[in-house]
PDB file of N, CA, C and O in Angstrom:
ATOM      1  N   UNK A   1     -43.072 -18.708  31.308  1.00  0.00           N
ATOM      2  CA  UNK A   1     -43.123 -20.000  30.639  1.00  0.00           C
ATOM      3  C   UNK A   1     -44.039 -19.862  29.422  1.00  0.00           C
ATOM      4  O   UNK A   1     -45.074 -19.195  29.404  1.00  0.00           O
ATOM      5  N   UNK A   2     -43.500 -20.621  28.334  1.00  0.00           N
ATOM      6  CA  UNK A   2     -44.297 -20.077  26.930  1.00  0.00           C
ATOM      7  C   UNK A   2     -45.437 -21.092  27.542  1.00  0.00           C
ATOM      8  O   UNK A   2     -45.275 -21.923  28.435  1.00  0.00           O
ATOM      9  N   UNK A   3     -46.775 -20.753  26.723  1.00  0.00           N
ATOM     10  CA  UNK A   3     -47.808 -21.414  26.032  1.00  0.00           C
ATOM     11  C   UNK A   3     -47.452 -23.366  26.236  1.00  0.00           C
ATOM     12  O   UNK A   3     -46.899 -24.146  25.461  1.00  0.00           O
ATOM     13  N   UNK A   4     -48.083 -23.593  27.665  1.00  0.00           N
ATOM     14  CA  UNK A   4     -47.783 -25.532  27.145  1.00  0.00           C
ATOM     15  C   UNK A   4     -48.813 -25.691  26.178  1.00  0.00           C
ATOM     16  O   UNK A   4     -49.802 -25.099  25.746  1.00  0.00           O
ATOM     17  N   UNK A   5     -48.050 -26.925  25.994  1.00  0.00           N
ATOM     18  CA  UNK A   5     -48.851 -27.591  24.403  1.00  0.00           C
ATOM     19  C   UNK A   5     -49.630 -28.840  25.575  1.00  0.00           C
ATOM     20  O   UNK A   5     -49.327 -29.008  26.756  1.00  0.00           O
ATOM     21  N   UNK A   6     -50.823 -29.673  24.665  1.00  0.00           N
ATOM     22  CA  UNK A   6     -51.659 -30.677  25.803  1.00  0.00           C
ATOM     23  C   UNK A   6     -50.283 -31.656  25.568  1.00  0.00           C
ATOM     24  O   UNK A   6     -50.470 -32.619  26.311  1.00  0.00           O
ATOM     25  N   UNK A   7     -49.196 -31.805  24.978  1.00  0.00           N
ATOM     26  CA  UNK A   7     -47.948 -32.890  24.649  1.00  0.00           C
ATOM     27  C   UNK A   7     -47.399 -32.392  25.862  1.00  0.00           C
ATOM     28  O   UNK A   7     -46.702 -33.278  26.357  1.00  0.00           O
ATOM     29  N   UNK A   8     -47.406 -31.385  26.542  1.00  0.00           N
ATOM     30  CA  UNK A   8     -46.333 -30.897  27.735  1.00  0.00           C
ATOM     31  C   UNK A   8     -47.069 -31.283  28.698  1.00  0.00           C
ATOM     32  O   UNK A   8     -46.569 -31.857  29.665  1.00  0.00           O
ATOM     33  N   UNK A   9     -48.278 -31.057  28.615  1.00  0.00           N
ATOM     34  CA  UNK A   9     -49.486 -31.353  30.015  1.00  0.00           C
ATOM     35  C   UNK A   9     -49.344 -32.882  30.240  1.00  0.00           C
ATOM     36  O   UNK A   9     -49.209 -33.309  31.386  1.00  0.00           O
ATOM     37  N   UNK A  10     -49.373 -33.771  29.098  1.00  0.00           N
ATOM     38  CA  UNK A  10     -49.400 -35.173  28.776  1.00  0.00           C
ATOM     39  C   UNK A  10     -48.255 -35.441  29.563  1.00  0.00           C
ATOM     40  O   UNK A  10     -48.372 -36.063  30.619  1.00  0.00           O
ATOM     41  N   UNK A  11     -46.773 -34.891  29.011  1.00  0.00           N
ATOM     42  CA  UNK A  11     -45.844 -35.889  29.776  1.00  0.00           C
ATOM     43  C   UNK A  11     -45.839 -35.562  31.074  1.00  0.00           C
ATOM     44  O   UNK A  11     -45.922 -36.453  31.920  1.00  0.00           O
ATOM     45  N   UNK A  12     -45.743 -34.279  31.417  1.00  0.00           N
ATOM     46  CA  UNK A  12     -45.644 -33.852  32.852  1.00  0.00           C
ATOM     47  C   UNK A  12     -46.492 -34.203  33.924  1.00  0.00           C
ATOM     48  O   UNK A  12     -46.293 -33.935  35.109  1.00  0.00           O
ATOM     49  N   UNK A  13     -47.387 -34.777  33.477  1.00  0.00           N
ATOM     50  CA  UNK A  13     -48.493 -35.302  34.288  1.00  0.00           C
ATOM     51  C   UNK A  13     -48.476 -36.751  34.786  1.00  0.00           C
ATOM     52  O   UNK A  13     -49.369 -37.373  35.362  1.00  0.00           O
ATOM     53  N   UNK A  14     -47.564 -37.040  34.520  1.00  0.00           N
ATOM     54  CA  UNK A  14     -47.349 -38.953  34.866  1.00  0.00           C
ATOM     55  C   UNK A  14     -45.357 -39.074  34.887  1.00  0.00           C
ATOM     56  O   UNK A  14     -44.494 -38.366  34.369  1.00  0.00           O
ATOM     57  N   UNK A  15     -45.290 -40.328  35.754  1.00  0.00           N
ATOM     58  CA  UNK A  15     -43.870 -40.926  35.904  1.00  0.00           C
ATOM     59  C   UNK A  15     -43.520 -41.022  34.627  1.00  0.00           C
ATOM     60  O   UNK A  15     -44.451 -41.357  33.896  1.00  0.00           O
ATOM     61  N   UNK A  16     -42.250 -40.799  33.982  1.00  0.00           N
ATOM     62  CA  UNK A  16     -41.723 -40.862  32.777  1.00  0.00           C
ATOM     63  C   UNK A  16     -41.667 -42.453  32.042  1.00  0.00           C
ATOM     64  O   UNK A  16     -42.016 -42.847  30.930  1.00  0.00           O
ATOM     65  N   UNK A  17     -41.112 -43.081  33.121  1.00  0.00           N
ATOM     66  CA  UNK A  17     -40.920 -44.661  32.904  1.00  0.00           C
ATOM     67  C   UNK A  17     -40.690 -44.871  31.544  1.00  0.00           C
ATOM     68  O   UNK A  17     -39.684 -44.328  31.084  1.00  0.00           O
ATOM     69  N   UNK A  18     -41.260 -45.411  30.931  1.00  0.00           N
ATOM     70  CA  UNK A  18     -40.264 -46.038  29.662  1.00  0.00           C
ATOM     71  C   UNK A  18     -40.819 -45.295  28.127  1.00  0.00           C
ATOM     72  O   UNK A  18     -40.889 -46.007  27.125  1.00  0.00           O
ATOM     73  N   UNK A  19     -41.190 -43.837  28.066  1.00  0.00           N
ATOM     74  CA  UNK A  19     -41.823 -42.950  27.193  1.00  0.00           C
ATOM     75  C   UNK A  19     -40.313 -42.434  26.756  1.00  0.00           C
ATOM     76  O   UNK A  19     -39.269 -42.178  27.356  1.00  0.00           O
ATOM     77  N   UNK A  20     -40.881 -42.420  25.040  1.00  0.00           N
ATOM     78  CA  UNK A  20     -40.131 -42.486  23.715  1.00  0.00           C
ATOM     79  C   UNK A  20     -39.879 -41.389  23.641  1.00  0.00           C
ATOM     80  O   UNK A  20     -40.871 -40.704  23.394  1.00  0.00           O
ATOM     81  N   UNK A  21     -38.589 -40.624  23.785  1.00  0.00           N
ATOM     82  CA  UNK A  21     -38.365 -39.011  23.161  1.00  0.00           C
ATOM     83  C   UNK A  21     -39.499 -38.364  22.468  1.00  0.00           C
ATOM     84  O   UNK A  21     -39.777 -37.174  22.615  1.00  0.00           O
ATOM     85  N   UNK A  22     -40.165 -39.212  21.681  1.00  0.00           N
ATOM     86  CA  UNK A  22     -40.781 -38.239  20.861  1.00  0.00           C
ATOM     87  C   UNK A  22     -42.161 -37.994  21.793  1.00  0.00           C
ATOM     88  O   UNK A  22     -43.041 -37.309  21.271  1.00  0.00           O
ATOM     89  N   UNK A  23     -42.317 -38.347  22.703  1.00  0.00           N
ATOM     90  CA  UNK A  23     -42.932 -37.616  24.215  1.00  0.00           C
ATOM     91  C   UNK A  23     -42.990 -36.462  24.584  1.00  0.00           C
ATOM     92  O   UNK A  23     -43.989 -35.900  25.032  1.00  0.00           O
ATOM     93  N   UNK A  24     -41.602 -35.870  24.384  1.00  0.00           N
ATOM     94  CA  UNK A  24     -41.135 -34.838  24.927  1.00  0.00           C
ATOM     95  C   UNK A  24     -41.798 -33.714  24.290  1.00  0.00           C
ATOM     96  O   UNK A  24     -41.719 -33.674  23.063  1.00  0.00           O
ATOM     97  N   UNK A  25     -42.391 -32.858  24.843  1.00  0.00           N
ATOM     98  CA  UNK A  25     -42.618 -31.597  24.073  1.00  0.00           C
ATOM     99  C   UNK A  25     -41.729 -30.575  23.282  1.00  0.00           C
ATOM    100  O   UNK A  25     -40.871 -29.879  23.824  1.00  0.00           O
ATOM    101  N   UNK A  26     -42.096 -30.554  21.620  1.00  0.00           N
ATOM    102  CA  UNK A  26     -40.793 -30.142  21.534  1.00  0.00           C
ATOM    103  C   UNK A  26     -40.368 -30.917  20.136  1.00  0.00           C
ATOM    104  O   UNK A  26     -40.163 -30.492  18.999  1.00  0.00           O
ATOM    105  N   UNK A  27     -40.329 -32.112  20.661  1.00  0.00           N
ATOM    106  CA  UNK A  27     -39.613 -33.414  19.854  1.00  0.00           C
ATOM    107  C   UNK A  27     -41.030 -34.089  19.186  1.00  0.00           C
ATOM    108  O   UNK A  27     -42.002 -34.488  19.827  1.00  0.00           O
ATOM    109  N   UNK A  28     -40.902 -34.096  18.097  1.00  0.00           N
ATOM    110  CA  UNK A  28     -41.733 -35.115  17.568  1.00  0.00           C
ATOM    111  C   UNK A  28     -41.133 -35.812  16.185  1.00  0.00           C
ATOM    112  O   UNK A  28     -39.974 -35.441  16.001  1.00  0.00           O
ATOM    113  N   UNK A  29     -41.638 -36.768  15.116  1.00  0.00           N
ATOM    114  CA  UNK A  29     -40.856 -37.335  14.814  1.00  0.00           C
ATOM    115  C   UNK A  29     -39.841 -37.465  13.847  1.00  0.00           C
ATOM    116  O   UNK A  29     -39.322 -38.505  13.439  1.00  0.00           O
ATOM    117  N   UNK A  30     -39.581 -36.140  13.478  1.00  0.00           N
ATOM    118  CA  UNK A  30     -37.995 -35.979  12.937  1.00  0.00           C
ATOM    119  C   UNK A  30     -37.194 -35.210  14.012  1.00  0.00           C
ATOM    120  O   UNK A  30     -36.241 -34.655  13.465  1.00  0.00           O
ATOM    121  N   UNK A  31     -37.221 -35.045  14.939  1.00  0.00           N
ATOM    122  CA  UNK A  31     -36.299 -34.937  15.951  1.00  0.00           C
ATOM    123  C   UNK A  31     -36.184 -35.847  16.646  1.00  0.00           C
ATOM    124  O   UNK A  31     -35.025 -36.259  16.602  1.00  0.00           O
ATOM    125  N   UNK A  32     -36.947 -36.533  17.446  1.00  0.00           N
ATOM    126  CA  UNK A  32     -36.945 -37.532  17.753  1.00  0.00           C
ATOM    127  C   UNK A  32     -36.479 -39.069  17.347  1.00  0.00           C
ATOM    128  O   UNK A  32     -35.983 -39.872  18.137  1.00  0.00           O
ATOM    129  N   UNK A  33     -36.764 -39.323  15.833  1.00  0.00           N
ATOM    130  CA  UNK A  33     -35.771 -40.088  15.427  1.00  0.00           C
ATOM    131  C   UNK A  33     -34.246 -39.656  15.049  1.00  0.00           C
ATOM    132  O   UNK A  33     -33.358 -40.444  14.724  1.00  0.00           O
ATOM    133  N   UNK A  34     -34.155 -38.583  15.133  1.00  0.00           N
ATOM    134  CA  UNK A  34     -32.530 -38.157  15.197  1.00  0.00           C
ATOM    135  C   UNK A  34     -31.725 -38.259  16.625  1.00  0.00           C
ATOM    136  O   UNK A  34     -30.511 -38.302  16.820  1.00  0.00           O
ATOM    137  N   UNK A  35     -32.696 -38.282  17.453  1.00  0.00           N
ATOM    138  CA  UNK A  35     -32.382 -38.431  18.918  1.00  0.00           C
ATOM    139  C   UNK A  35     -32.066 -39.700  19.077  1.00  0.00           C
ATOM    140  O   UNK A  35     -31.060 -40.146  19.629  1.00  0.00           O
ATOM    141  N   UNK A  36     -33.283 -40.507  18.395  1.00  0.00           N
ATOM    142  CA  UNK A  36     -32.957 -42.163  18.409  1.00  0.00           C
ATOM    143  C   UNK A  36     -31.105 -42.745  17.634  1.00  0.00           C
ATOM    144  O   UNK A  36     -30.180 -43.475  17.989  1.00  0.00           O
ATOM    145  N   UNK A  37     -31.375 -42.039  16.694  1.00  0.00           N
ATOM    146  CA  UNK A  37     -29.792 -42.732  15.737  1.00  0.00           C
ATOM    147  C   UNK A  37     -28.821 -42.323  16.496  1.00  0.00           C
ATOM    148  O   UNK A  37     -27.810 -43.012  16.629  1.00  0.00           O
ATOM    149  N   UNK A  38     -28.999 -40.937  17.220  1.00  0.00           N
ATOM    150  CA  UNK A  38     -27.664 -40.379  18.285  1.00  0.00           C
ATOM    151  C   UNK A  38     -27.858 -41.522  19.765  1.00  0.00           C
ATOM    152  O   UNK A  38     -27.164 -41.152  20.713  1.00  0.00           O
ATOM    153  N   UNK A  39     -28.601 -42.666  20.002  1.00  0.00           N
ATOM    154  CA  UNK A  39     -28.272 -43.178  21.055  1.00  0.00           C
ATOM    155  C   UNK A  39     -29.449 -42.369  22.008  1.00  0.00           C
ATOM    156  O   UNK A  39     -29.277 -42.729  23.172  1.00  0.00           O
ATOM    157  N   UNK A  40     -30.281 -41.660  21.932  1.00  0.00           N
ATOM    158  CA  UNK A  40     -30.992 -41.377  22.776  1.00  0.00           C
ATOM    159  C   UNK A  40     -32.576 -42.151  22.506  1.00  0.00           C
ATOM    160  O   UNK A  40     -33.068 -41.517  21.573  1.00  0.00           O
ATOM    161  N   UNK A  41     -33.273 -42.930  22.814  1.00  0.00           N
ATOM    162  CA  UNK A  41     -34.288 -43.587  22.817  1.00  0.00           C
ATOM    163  C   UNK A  41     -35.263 -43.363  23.355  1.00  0.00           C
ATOM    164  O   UNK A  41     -36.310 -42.987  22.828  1.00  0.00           O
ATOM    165  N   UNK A  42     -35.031 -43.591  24.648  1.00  0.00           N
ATOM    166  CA  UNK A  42     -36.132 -42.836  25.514  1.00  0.00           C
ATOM    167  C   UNK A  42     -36.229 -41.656  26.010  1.00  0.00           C
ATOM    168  O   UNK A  42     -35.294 -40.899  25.750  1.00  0.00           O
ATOM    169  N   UNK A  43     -37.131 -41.233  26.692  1.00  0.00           N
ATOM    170  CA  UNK A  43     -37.383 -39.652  27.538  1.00  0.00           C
ATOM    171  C   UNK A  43     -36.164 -39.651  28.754  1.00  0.00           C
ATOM    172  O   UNK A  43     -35.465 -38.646  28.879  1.00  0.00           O
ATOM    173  N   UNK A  44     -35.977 -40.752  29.567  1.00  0.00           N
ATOM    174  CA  UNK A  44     -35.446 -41.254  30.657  1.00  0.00           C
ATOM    175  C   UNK A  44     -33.929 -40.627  29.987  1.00  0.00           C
ATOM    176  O   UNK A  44     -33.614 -39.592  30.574  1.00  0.00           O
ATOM    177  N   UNK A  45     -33.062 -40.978  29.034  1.00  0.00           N
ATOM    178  CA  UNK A  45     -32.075 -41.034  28.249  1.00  0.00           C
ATOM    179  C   UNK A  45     -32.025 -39.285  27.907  1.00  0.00           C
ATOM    180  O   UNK A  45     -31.013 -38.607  28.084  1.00  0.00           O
ATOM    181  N   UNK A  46     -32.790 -38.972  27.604  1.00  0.00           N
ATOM    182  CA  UNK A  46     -32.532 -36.940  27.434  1.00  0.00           C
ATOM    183  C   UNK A  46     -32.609 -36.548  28.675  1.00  0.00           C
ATOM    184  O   UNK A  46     -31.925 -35.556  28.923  1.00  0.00           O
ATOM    185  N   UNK A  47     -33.613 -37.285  30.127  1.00  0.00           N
ATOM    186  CA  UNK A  47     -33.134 -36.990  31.271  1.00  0.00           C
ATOM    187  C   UNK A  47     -32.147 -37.017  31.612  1.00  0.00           C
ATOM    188  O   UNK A  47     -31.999 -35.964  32.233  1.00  0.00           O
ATOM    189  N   UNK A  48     -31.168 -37.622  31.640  1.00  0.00           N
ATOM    190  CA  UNK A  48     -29.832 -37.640  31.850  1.00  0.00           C
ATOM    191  C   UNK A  48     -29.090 -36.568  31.392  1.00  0.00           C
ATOM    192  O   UNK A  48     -28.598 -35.767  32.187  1.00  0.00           O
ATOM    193  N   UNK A  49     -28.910 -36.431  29.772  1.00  0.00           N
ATOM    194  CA  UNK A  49     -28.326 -35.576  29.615  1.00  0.00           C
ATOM    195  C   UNK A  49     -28.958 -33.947  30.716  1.00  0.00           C
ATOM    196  O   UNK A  49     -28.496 -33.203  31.581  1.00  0.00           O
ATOM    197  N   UNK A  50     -29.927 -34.083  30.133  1.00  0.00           N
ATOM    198  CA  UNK A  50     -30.644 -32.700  31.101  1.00  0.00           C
ATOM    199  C   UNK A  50     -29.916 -32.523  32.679  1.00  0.00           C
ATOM    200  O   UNK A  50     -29.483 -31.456  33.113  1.00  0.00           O
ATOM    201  N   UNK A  51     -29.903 -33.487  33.213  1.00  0.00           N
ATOM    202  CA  UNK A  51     -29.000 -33.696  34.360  1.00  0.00           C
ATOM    203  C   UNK A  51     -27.824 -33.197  34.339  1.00  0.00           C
ATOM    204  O   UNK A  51     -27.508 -32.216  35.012  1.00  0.00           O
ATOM    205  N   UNK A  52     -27.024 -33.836  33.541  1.00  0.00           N
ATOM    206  CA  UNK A  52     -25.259 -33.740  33.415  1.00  0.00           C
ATOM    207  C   UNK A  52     -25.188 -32.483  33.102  1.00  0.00           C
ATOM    208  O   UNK A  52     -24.219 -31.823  33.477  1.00  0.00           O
ATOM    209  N   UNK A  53     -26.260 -31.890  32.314  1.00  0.00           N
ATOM    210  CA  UNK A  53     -25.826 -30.443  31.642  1.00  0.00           C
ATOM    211  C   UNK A  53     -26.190 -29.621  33.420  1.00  0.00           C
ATOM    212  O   UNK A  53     -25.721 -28.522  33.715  1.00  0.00           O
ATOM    213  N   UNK A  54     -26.911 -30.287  34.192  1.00  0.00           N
ATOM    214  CA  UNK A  54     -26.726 -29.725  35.319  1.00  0.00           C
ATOM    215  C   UNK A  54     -28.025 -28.012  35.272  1.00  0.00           C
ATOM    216  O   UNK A  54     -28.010 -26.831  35.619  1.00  0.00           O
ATOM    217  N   UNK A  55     -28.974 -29.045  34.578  1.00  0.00           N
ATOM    218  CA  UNK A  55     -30.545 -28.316  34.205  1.00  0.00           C
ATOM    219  C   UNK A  55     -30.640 -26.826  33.758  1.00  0.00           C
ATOM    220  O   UNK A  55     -31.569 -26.034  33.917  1.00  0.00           O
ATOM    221  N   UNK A  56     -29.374 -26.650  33.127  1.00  0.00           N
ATOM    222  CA  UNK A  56     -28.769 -25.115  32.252  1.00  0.00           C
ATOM    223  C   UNK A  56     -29.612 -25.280  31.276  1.00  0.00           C
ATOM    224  O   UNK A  56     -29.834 -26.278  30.590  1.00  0.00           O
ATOM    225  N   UNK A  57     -30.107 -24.153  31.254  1.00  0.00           N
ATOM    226  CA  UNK A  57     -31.105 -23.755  30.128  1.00  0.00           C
ATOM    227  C   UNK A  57     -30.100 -23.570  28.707  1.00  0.00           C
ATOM    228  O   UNK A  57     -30.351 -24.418  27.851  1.00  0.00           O
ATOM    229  N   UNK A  58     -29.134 -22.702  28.386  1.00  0.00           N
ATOM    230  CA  UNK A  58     -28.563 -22.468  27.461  1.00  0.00           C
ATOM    231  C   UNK A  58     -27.666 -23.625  26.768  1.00  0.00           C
ATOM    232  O   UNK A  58     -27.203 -23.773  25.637  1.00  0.00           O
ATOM    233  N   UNK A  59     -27.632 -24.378  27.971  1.00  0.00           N
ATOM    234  CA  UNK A  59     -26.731 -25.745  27.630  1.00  0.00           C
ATOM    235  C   UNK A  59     -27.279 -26.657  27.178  1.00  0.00           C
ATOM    236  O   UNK A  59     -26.734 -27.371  26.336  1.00  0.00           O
ATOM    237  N   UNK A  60     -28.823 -26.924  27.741  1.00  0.00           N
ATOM    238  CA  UNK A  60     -29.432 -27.972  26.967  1.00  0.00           C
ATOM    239  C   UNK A  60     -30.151 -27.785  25.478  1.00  0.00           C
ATOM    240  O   UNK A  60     -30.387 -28.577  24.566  1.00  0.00           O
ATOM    241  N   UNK A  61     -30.402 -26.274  25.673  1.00  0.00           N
ATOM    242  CA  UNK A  61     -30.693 -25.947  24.127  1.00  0.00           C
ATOM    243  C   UNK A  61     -29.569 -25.903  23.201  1.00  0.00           C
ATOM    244  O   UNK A  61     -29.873 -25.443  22.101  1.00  0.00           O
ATOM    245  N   UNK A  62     -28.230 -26.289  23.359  1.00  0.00           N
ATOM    246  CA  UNK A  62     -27.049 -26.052  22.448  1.00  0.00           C
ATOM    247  C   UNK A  62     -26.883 -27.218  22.138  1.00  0.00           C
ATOM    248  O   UNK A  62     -26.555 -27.471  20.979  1.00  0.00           O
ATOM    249  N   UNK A  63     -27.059 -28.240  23.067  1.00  0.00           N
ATOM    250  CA  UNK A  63     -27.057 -29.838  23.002  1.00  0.00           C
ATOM    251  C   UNK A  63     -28.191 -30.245  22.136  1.00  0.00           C
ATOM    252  O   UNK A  63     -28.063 -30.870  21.083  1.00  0.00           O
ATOM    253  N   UNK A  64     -29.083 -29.928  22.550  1.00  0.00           N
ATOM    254  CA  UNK A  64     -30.366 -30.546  21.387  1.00  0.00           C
ATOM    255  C   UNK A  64     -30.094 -29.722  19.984  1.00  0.00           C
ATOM    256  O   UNK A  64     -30.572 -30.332  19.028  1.00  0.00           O
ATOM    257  N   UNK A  65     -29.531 -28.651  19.673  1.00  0.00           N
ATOM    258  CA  UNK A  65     -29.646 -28.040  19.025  1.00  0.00           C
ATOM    259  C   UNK A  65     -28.225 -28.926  18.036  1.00  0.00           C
ATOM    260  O   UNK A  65     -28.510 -28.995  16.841  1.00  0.00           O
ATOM    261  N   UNK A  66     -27.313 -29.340  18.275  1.00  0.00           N
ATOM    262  CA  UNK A  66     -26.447 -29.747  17.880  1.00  0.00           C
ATOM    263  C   UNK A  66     -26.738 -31.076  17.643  1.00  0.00           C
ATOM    264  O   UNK A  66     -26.638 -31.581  16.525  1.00  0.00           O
ATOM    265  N   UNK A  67     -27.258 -31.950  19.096  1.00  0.00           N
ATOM    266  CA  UNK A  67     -27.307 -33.664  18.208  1.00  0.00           C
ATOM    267  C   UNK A  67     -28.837 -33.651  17.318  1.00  0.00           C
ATOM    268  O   UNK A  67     -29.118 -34.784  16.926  1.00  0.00           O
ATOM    269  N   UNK A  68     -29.703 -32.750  16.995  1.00  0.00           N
ATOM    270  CA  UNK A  68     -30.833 -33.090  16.409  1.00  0.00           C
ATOM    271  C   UNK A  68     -31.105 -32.230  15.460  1.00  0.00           C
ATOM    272  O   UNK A  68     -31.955 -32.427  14.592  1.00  0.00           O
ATOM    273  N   UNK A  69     -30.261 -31.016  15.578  1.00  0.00           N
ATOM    274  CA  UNK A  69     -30.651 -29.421  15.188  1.00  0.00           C
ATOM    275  C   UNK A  69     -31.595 -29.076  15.443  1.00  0.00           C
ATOM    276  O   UNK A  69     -32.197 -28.638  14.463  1.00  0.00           O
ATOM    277  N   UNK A  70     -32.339 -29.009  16.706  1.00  0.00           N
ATOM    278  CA  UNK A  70     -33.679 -28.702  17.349  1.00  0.00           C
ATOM    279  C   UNK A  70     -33.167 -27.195  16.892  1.00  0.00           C
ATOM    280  O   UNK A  70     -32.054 -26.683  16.772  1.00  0.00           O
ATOM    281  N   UNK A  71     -34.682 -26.682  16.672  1.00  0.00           N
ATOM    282  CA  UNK A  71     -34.442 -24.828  16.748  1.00  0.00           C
ATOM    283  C   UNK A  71     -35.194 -24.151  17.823  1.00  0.00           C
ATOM    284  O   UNK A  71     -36.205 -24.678  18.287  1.00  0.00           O
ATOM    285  N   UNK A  72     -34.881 -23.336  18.125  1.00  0.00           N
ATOM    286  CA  UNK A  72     -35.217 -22.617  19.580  1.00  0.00           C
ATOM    287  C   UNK A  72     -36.454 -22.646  20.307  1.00  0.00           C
ATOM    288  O   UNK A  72     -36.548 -22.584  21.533  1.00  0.00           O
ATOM    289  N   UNK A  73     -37.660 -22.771  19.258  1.00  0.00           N
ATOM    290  CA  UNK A  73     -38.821 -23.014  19.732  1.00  0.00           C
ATOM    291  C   UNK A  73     -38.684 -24.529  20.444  1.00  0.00           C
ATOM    292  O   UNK A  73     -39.040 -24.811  21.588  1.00  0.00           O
ATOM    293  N   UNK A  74     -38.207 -25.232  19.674  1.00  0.00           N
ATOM    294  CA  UNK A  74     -38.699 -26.823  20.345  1.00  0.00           C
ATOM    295  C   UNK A  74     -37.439 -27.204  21.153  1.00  0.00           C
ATOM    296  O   UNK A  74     -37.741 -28.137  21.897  1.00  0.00           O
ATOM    297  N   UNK A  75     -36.092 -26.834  21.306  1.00  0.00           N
ATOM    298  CA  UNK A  75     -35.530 -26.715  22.484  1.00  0.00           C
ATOM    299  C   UNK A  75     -36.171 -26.168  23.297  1.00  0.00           C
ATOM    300  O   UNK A  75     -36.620 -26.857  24.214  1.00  0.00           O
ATOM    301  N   UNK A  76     -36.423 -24.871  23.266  1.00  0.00           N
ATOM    302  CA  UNK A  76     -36.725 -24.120  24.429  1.00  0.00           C
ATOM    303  C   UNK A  76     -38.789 -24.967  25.328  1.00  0.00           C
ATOM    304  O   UNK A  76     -39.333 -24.753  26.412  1.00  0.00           O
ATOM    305  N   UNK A  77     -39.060 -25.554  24.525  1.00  0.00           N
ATOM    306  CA  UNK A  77     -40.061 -26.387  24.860  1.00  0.00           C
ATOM    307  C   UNK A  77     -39.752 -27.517  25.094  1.00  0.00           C
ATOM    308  O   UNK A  77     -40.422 -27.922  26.044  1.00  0.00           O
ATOM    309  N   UNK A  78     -38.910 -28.439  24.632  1.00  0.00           N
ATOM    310  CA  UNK A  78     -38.501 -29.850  25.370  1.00  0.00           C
ATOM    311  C   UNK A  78     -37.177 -29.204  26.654  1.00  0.00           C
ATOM    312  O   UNK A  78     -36.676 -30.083  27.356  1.00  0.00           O
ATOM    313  N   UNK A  79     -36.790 -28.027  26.838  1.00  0.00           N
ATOM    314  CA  UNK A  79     -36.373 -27.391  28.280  1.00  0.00           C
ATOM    315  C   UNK A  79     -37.379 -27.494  28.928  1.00  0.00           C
ATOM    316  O   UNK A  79     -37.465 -28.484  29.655  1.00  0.00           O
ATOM    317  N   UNK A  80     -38.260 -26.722  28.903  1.00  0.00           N
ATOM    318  CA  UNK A  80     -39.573 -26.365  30.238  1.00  0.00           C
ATOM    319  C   UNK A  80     -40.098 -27.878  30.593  1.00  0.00           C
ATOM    320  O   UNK A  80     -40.371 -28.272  31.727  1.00  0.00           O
ATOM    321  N   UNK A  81     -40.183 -28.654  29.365  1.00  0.00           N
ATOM    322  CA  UNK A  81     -41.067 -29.922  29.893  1.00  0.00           C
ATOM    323  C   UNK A  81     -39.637 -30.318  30.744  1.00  0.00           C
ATOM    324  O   UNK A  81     -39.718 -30.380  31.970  1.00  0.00           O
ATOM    325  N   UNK A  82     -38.774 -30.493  30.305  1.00  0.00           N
ATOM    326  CA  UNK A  82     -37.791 -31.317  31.632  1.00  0.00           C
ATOM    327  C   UNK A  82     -37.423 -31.117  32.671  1.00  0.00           C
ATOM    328  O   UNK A  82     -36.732 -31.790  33.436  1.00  0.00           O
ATOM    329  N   UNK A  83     -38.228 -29.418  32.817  1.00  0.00           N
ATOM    330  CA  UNK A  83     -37.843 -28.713  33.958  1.00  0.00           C
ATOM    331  C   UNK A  83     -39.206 -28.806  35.047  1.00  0.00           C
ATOM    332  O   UNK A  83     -39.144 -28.891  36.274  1.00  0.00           O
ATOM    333  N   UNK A  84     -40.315 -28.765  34.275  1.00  0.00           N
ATOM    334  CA  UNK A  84     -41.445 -29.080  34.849  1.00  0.00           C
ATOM    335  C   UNK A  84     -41.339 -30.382  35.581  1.00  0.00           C
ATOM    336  O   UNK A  84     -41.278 -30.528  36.802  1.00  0.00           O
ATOM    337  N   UNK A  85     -41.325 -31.511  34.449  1.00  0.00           N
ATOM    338  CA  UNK A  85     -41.243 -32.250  35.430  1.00  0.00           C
ATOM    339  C   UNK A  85     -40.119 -33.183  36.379  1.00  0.00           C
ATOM    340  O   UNK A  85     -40.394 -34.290  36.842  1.00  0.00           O
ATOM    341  N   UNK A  86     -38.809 -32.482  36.554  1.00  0.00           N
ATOM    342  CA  UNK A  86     -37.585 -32.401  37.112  1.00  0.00           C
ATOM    343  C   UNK A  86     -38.306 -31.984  38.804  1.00  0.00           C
ATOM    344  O   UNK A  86     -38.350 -32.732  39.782  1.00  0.00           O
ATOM    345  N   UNK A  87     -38.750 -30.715  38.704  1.00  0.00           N
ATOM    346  CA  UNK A  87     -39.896 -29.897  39.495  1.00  0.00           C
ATOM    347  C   UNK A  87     -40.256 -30.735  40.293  1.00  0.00           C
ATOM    348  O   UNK A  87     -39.776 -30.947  41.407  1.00  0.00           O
ATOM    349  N   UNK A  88     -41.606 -31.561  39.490  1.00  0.00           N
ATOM    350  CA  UNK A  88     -42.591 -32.416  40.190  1.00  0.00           C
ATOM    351  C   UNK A  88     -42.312 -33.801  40.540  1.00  0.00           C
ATOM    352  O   UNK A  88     -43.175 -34.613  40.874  1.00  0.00           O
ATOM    353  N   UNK A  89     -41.292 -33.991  40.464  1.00  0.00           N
ATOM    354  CA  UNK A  89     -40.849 -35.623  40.402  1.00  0.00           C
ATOM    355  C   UNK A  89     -38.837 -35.820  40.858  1.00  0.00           C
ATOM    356  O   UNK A  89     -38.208 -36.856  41.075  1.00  0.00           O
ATOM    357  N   UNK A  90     -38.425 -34.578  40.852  1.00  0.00           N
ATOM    358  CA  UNK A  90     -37.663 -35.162  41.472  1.00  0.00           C
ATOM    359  C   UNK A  90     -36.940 -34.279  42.918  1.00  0.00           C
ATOM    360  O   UNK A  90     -36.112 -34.841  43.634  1.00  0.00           O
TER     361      UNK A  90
END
């Protein structure tokens, strides 16, 4: 697991509840508002997708990488945070 950032320690450390994509480690706010215009708003809302993709690493980085153009570093870091706390919470 790369290097967490204190943004990965932050979300993973508490119930997600109603925290803004740009939460996510990874995402901050030009990805995150691209997440917003694609219909994704909250953290809860990329959970899902993270879900459906059925918690595939290569899949969720192709997805972020496509609706936001995340690049590999901050996919591959808003992966671990959803996996972390996927982990601890569900």
């Amino acid at each position: 697991m790369p290097n967490l950032t204190q943004k990965h320690k932050n979300f993973v450390s508490e119930p997600m509840k109603e925290k803004s994509v740009k939460k996510l480690a990874g995402i901050g706010n030009v990805l995150g508002a691209r997440l917003e215009d694609n219909g994704f708003k909250k953290a809860r809302d990329v959970l899902g997708q993270f879900l459906l993709l059925k918690q595939d690493r290569e899949s969720f980085k192709n997805w972020l990488h496509q609706i936001c153009f995340a690049g590999n570093k901050q996919s591959d870091d808003c992966y671990c945070c959803m996996r972390e706390w996927c982990d601890s919470y569900l």
